[in-house]
C-alpha positions in Angstrom: 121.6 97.2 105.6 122.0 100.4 104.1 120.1 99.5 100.5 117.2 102.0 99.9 115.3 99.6 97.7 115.0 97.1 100.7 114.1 99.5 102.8 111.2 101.1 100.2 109.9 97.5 99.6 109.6 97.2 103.4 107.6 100.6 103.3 105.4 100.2 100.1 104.2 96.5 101.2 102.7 98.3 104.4 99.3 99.8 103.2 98.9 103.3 104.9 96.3 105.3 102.8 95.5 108.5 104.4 92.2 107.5 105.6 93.3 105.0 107.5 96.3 104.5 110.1 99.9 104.9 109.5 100.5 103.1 112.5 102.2 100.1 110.9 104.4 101.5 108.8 105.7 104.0 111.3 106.3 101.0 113.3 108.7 99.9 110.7 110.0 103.2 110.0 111.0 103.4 114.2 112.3 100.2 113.9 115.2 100.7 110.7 115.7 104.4 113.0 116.4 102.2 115.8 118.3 100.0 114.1 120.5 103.2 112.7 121.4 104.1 116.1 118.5 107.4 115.8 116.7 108.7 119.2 112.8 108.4 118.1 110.2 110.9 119.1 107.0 109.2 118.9 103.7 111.4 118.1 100.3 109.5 118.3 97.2 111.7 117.8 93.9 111.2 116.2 93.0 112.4 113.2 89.3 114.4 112.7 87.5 110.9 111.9 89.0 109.0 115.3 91.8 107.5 113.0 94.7 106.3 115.2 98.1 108.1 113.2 101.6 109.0 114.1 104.5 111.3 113.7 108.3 110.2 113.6 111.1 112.5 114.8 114.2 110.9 114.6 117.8 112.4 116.2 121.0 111.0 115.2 123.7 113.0 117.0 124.1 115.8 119.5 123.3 119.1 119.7 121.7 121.6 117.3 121.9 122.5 113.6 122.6 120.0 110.8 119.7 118.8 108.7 116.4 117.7 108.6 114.9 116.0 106.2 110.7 115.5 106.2 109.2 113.0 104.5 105.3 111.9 104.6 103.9 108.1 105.3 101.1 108.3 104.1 99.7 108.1 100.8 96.8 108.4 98.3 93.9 106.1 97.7 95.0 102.9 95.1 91.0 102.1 94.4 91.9 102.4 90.5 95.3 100.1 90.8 95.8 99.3 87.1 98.7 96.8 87.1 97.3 93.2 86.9 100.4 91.3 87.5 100.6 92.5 91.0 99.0 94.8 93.4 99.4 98.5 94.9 100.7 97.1 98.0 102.8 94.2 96.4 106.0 96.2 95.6 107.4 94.9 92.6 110.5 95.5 90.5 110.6 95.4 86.8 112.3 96.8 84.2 114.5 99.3 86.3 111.5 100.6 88.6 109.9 99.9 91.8 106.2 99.6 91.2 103.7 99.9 93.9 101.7 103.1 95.7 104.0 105.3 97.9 106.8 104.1 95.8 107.3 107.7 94.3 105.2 109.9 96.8 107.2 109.3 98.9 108.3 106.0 101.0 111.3 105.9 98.6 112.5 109.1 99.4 112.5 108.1 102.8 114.3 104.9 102.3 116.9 107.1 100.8 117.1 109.3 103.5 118.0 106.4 105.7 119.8 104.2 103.7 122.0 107.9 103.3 122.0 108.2 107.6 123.5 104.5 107.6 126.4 105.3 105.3 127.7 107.8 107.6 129.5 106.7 111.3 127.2 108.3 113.9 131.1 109.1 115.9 131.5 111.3 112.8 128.5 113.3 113.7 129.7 117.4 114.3 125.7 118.6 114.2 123.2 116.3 114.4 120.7 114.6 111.7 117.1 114.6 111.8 114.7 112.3 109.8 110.6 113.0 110.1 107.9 111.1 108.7 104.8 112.9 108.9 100.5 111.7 108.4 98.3 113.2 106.3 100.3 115.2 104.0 98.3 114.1 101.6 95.2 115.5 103.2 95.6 118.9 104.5 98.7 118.6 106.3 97.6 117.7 109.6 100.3 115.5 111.2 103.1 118.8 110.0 100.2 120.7 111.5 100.9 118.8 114.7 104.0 118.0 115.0 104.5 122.1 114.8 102.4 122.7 117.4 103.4 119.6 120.1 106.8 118.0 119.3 109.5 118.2 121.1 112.2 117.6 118.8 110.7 120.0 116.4 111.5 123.0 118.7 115.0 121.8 118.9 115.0 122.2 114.7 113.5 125.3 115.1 116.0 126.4 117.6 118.6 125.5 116.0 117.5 126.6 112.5 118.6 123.0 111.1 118.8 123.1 107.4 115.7 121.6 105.8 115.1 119.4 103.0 111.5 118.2 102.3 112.3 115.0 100.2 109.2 115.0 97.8 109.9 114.0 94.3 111.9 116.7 92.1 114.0 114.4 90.6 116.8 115.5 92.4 116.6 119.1 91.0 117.0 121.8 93.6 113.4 123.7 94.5 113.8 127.1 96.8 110.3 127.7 96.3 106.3 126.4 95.8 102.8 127.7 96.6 101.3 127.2 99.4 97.3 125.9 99.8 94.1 127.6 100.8 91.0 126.0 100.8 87.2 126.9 102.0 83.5 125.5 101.6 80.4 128.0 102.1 76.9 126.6 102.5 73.5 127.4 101.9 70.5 125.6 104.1 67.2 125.6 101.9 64.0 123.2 102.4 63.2 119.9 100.6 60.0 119.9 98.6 58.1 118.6 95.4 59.1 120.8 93.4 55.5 121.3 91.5 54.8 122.8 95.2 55.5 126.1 96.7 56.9 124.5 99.8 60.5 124.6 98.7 63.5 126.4 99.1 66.3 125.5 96.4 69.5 126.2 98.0 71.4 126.2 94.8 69.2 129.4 93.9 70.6 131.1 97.2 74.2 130.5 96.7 74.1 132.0 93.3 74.8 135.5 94.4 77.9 134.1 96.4 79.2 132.1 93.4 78.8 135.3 91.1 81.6 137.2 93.6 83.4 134.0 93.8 83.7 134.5 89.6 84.8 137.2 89.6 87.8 137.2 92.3 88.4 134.0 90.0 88.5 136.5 86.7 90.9 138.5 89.0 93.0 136.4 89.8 93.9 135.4 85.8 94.7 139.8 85.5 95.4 141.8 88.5 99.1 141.4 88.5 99.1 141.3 92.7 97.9 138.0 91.9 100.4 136.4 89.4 103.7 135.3 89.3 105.5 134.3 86.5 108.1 132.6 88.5 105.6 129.5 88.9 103.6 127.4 85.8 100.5 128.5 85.7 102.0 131.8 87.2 98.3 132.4 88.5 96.8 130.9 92.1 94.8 128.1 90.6 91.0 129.6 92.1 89.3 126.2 91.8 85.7 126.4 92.2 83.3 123.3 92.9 79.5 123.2 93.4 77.5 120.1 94.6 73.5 119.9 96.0 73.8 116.1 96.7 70.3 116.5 95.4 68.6 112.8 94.5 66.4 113.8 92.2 65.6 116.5 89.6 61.9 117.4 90.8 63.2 118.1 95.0 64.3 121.7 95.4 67.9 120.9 96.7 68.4 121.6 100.8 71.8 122.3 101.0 74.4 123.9 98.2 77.8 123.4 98.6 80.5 125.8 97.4 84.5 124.8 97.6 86.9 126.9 97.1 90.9 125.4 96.7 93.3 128.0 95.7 97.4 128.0 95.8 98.8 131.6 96.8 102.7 132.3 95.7 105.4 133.9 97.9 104.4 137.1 98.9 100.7 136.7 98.6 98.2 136.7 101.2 95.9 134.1 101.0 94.1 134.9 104.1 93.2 138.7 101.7 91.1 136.3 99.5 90.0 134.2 102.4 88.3 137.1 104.0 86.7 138.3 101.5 84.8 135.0 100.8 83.8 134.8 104.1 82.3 138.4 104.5 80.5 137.5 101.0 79.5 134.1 102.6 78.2 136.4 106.0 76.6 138.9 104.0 74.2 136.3 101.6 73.5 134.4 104.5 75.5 131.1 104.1 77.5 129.1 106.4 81.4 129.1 105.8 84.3 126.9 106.9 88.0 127.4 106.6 89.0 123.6 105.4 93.2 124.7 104.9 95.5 127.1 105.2 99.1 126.7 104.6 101.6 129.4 103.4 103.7 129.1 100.2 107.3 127.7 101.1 110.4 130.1 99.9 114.1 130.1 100.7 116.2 132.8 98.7 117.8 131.4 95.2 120.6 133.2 96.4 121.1 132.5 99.8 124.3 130.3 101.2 122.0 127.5 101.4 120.3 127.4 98.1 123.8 127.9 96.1 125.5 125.1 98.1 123.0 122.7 98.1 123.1 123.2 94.4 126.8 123.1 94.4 126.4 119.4 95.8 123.8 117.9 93.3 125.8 119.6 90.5 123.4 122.4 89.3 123.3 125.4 88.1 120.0 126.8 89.0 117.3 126.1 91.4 113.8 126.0 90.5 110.1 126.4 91.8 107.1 124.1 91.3 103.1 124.3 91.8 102.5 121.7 94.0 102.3 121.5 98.1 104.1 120.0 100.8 104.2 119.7 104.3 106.8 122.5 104.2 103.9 124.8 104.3 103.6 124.1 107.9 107.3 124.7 108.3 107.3 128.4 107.7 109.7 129.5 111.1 112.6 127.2 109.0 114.9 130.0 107.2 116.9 127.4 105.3 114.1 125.0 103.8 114.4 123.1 100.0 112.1 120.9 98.5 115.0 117.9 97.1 113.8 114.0 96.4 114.0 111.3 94.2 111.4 110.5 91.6 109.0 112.5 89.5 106.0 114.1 90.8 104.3 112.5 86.8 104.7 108.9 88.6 102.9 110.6 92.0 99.1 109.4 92.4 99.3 107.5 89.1 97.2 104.3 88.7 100.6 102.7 88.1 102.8 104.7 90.9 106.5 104.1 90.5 110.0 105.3 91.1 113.0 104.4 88.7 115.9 102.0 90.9 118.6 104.7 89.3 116.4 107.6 91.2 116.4 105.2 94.4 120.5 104.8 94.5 121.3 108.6 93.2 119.1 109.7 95.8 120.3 107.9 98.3 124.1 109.1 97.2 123.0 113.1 96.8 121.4 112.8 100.4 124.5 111.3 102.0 126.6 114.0 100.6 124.0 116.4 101.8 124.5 115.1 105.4 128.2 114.7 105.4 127.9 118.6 104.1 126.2 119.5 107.1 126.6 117.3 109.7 129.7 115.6 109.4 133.3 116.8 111.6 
């Protein structure tokens, strides 16, 4: 079976929201490599919370090279499921989509990457093909994080400076670049009280100071053109600030403050300059502070071999960047690294989630000729 809609329907019905495991649909994920003749590196790790999740590194072929595409199991909360015919987990297919969450972001990329691998005779094989499936994209990267630092078969890519494709949705347009994702939290400690008394401290009144510098690196980021790229929409880093006491009542001087701080650097900016900064502000008013993320902005050359060919193949003219993240900004020692899928990143996270059937089979045909590209004698 080499259909990509059977094998995204056999994904999707699989629930595998980042909070919980991803064991069960990695087991069917091993199972259709298995069946496609792929050698399967199997990564089981927990996750911050004690949450069981797994890593997929599948080999199909001998030696180094080829390509390897990344894809991501998990996927976003479905609390707000909208459709009342059927359910997030139920995938459906109507009116020339595939309904259901994961469907776009990104379990039908992946079905497209295998249905693609089947396609081709494994005897065929000059370089080999690599598929991953990755946890937690979706939440700070942690199963790129470790499949970096422990795999195996990730060495071997790294070694052999496979070409890379990261199959989120672009709807098949070529992307040689995106921003990569910072993201801190500083605290203030104060005291609980009645706030009529004089036994209170109000946090929120000593993380002011720190929220004042955090303004205005914000306000400099929007000018200082060190910070801005007008390569990306919004050609700026996105400084997104948040504040929350958790306080439970207006008349308690709040005991703890909360600052976060999520911001997106662009090729060739440093987010750890910004980074350090907050935290000698944090150190210098007195408040604890926590590096949450860090993950550096993906980039391959618009001009490079790889970029122009891989364009060449999907019939374009240009390649493109986007603002959003991906695990590729754990994948920073790959040279030769695109951002390529099905789907459209408008239908990722929606209360409806779907991919369009057309994106599923012209996926599935732009990946094989991707492989054969690369991989094939």
């Amino acid at each position: 079976m080499t259909n990509p809609l059977d094998y995204a329907v056999q994904l999707v019905e699989v629930p595998s929201v980042s909070l919980q495991s991803n064991s069960a649909v990695s087991d069917v994920v091993a199972t259709i490599l298995n069946s496609l003749q792929f050698e399967v590196e199997r990564q089981e790790f927990l996750d911050p919370h004690g949450v069981p999740k797994v890593n997929l590194i599948g080999k199909r072929g001998t030696g180094t090279g080829g390509v390897a595409y990344f894809g991501h199991t998990d996927v976003v909360p479905a609390t707000t499921w909208s459709c009342r015919e059927h359910g997030p987990f139920d995938p459906t297919v109507k009116n020339g989509r595939l309904y259901g969450r994961g469907s776009c972001d990104m379990k039908g990329s992946i079905a497209c990457a295998m249905a693609a691998a089947g396609r081709i005779d494994r005897k065929s094989l000059a370089e080999p093909l690599y598929i991953v499936c990755t946890a937690d994209e979706e939440v700070g990267f942690h199963g790129a994080r470790h499949l970096v630092e422990h795999s195996t078969l990730y060495r071997e890519i790294v070694a052999g400076q496979s070409r890379a494709i990261v199959g989120e949705p672009t709807e098949l347009s070529v992307v040689h670049a995106h921003k990569g994702i910072f993201g801190f939290r500083a605290i203030a400690q104060g005291n609980a009280a009645h706030s009529s008394t004089r036994d209170g401290i109000n946090a929120n009144l000593l993380i002011i100071p720190f929220l004042n510098e955090m303004k205005q690196i914000y306000d400099e980021t929007l000018t200082d053109p060190h910070w801005l790229n007008d390569q990306f929409d919004p050609p700026w880093i996105s400084w997104n600030l948040g504040i929350n006491d958790l306080n439970c009542a207006v008349n308690i001087t709040a005991p703890k403050s909360l600052c976060t701080v999520y911001f997106r650097p662009m090729p060739g900016q440093d987010g750890y300059e910004l980074v350090e900064r907050a935290r000698t502000a944090a150190q210098r008013f007195g408040l604890e502070f926590h590096l949450e993320c860090s993950g550096q902005p993906l980039f391959s050359d618009p001009r490079s071999d790889y970029v122009q060919e891989t364009l060449k193949v999907a019939g374009e003219s240009r390649s493109k960047t986007v603002s959003y993240g991906t695990d590729g900004v754990m994948f920073t020692e790959l040279n030769q690294i695109l951002v390529l899928g099905p789907g459209s990143i408008q239908q990722a996270h929606t209360d409806d989630e779907w991919i369009a059937l057309d994106q599923l089979s012209q996926g599935t045909a732009l990946f094989e000729q991707i492989f054969r590209r690369w991989c094939v004698l």
